[in-house]
N, C-alpha and C positions, 0 to 999 in steps of 0.2 A: 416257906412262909409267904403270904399271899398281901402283897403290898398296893397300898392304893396309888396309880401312878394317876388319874386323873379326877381329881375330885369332882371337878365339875359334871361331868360323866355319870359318876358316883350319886352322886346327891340327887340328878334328874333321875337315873333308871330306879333308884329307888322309892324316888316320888311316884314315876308310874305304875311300878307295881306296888305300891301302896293304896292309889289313888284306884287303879285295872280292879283288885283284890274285891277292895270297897263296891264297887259299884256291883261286881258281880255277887257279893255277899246279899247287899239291899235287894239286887233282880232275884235272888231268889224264894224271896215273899210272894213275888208275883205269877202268874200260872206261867208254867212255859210254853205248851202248846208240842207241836212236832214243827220240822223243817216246813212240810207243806203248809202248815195252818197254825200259825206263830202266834205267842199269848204274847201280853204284854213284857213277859219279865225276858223273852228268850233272845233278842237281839239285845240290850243292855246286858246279861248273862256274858254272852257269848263276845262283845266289842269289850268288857271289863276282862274279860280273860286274853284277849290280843295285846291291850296296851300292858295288861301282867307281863303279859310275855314278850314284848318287844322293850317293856324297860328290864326285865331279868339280862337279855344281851345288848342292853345299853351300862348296867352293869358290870355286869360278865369283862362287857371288855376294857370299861376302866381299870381293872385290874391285869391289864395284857401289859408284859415288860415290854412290845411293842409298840405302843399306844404312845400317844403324845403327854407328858407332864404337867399336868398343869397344877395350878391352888386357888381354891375360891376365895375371892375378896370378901372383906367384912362386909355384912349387910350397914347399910343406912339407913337407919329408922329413920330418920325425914323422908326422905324421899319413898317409902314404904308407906307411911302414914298418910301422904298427899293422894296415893294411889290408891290405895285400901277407902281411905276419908271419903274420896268422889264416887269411888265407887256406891257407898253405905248411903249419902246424899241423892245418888241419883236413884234409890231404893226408897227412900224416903221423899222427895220431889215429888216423882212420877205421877201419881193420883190426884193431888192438888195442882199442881202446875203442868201437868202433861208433856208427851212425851219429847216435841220439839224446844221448851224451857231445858226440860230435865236433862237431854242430849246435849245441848249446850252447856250448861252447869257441867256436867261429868268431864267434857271435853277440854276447858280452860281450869278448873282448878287441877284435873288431874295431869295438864301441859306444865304445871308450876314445878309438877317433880322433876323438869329436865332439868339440865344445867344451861340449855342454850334456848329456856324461856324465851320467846319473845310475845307479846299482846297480839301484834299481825300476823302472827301463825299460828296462834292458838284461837284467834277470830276465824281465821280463811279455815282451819280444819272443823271446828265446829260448826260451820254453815254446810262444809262437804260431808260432814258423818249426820247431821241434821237430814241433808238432801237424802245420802244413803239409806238409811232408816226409815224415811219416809217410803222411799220408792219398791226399801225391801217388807217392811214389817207391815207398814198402812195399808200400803196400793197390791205390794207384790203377794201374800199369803194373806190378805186380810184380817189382821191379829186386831183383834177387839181390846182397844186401849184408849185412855182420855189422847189426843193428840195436843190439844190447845187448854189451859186452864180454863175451869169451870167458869169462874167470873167474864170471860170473853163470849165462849158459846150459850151462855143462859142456863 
């Protein structure tokens, strides 16, 4: 009989290949193309069947009687909902208040799920993932997005 010695294990390899499965199911709406001359669907295809297959022996060995024991902790819906919440805010932000507001906003309500909250380090990382974003999304790939809310820029 095939016992689960690590839950934690368990739960993620199953996430990814639920999560591998999905995406390669969706990529296959899209053309695939060949190796030399790739459609859109054929890498998303091909990386959703990798994480399948690397959460199957993520898996696979949660069930090893060699494996480490472990039990997953109950979830905390507070601190779930603070996460998910900033997340959905900074989705809804974004357009009206742009993207240096909305980075900030997501950055301090979603610090509130620690437990070792503090305001000065939920400020200092929200200026640092503000600067990063900036330097990656704006300046670095030039992603076409409001930066500054509309009432500033005109």
């Amino acid at each position: 009989m095939l016992r689960i010695r690590s839950q934690k294990d368990f739960a993620s390899g199953l996430m990814f290949v639920l999560v591998g499965l999905g995406f390669s199911f969706v990529a296959r709406g899209y053309s695939m193309g060949t190796a030399a001359k790739m459609g859109p669907g054929y890498f998303p295809f091909l990386l959703g069947l990798v994480l399948a297959g690397l959460g199957a022996l993520v898996l696979l060995s949660s069930l090893s009687s060699k494996g480490e024991q472990d039990r997953m902790e109950r979830w905390d819906i507070k601190i779930l909902l603070w996460i998910l919440g900033s997340v959905v805010l900074f989705g809804l932000l974004l357009k009206p208040l742009g993207m240096v507001l909305s980075v900030f906003v997501l950055v301090v309500v979603s610090s509130m799920a620690s437990h070792e909250f503090s305001w000065k380090g939920a400020l200092l990382n929200s200026v640092v993932l503000v600067l990063i974003s900036l330097g990656a999304f704006v300046y670095g790939i030039n992603l076409q997005m409001p930066v500054w809310p509309a009432f500033i820029t005109g």
